[in-house]
C-alpha positions in Angstrom: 49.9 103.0 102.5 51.8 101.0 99.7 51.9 102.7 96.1 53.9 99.8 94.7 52.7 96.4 95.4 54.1 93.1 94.1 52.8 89.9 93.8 55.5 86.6 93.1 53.7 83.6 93.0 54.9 80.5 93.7 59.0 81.5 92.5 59.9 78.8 95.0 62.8 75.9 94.3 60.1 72.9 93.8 58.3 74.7 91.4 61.5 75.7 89.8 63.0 72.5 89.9 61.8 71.5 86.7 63.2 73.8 83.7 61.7 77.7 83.6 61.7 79.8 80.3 64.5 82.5 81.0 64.7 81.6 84.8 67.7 83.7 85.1 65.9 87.1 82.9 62.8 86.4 84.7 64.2 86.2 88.5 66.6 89.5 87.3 63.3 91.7 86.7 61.2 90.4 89.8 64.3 92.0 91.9 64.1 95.5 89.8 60.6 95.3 90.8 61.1 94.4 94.4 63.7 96.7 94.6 61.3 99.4 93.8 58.2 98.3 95.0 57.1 99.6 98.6 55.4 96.1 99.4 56.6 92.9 98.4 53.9 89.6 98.8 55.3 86.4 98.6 52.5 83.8 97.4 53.6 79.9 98.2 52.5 76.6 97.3 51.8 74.4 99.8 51.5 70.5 98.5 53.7 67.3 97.7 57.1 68.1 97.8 55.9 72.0 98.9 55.7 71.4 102.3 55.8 74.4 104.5 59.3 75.3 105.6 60.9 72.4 103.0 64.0 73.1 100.9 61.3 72.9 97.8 58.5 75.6 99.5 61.4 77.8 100.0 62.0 81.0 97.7 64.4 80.7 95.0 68.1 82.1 96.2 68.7 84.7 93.6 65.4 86.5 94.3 65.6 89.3 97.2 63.3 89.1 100.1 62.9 92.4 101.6 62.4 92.6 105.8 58.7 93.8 105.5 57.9 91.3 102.6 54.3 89.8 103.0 54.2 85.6 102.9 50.6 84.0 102.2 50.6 79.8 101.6 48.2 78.6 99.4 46.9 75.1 97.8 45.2 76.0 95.2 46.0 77.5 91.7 43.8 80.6 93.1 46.3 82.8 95.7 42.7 84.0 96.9 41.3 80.4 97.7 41.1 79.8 101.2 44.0 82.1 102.3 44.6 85.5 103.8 45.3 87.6 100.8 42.8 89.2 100.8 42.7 89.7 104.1 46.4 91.2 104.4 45.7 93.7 100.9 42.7 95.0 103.0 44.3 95.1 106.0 47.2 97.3 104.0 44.9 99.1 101.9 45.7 97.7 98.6 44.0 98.2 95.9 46.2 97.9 93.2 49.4 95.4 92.6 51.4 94.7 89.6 52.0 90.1 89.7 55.0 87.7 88.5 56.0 84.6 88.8 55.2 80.7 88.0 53.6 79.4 86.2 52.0 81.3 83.4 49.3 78.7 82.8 48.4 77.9 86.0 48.6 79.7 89.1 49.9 83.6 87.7 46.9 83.0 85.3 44.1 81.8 88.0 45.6 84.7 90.3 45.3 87.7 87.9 41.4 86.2 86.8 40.0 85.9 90.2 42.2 88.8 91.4 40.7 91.1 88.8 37.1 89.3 89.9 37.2 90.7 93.2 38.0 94.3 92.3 41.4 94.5 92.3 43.4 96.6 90.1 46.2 94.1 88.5 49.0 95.0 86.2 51.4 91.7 84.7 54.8 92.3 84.4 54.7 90.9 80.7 58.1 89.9 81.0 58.9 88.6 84.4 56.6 85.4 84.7 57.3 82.1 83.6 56.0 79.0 82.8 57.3 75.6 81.1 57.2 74.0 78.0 53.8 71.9 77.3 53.1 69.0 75.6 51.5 70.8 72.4 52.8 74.6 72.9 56.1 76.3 74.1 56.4 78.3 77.1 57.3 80.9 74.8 54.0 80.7 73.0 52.3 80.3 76.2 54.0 84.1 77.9 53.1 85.6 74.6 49.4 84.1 74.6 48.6 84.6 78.4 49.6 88.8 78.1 47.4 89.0 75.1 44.5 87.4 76.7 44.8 89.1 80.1 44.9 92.5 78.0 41.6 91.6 76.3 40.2 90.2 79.5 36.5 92.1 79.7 36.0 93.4 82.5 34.5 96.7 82.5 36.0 99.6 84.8 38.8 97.2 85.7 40.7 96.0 82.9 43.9 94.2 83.8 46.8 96.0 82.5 49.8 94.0 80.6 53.3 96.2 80.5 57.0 95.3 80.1 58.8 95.5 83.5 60.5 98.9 82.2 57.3 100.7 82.0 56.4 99.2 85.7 59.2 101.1 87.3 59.1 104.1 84.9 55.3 104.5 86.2 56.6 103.5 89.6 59.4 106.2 89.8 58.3 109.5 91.5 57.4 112.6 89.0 
């Protein structure tokens, strides 16, 4: 059974075509986490210029892919909508998974709400998604705003959990 999950949503070359807040700092803790995580999920978007197996639907190059990395396509904002997520955490027996990725606002942010809806245990790695500067607010301010509202989501017995990549693989590490 898999300890250490991670979910990357949508880290793929169209998405990250247009410019990424700290693209480089971002993709450098996703791989500390994948290199320490015992499960790796890939989460895809499928759509105009996405099209499966497409130069943009592909994974960016300077993130790892491990052999037994997990790859669910979705069309939605939700991973959950009309895929086999949840189908391939049951079928693993995950419970719990820390999420990264793009974009802040849309897709990391449906993801973690509807995750969290269903039961699952989700902790954001503050500091290793990204999103892109908005028409009224920076993707700075958008990062900073998204980890304080997922940290006061309410949800009682299941509150989503908002740490710095750091603290992920210091909890990850064996005692």
């Amino acid at each position: 059974m898999a300890n250490r999950v991670l979910v990357v949503v949508d880290m793929q070359n169209g998405v990250l075509a247009s410019p990424r807040f700290d693209r480089d700092g971002r993709c450098q803790r996703i791989n500390q986490l994948t290199a320490a995580a015992d499960q790796v999920i890939f989460i895809q978007h499928v759509g105009p210029d996405l099209e499966v197996n497409s130069e943009g639907w592909q994974i960016v190059p300077e993130l790892d892919q491990p052999a037994n990395a997990l790859y669910v396509n979705k069309t939605a904002c939700d991973s959950f909508w009309q895929t086999d997520l949840a189908a391939q955490l049951d079928q693993h027996g995950i419970e719990s998974f820390v999420v990264c990725g793009c974009a802040t606002d849309y897709c990391v942010d449906t993801t973690i709400k509807v995750g969290a809806s269903l039961g699952y245990h989700i902790t954001v790695a503050a500091d290793a998604h990204t999103t892109a500067d908005r028409t009224y607010v920076s993707a700075q301010q958008q990062i900073n705003q998204h980890n304080e509202i997922w940290a006061d989501l309410i949800l009682p017995g299941n509150p989503v959990l908002v740490r710095d990549t750091e603290e992920v693989l210091r909890q990850w590490r064996p005692h």
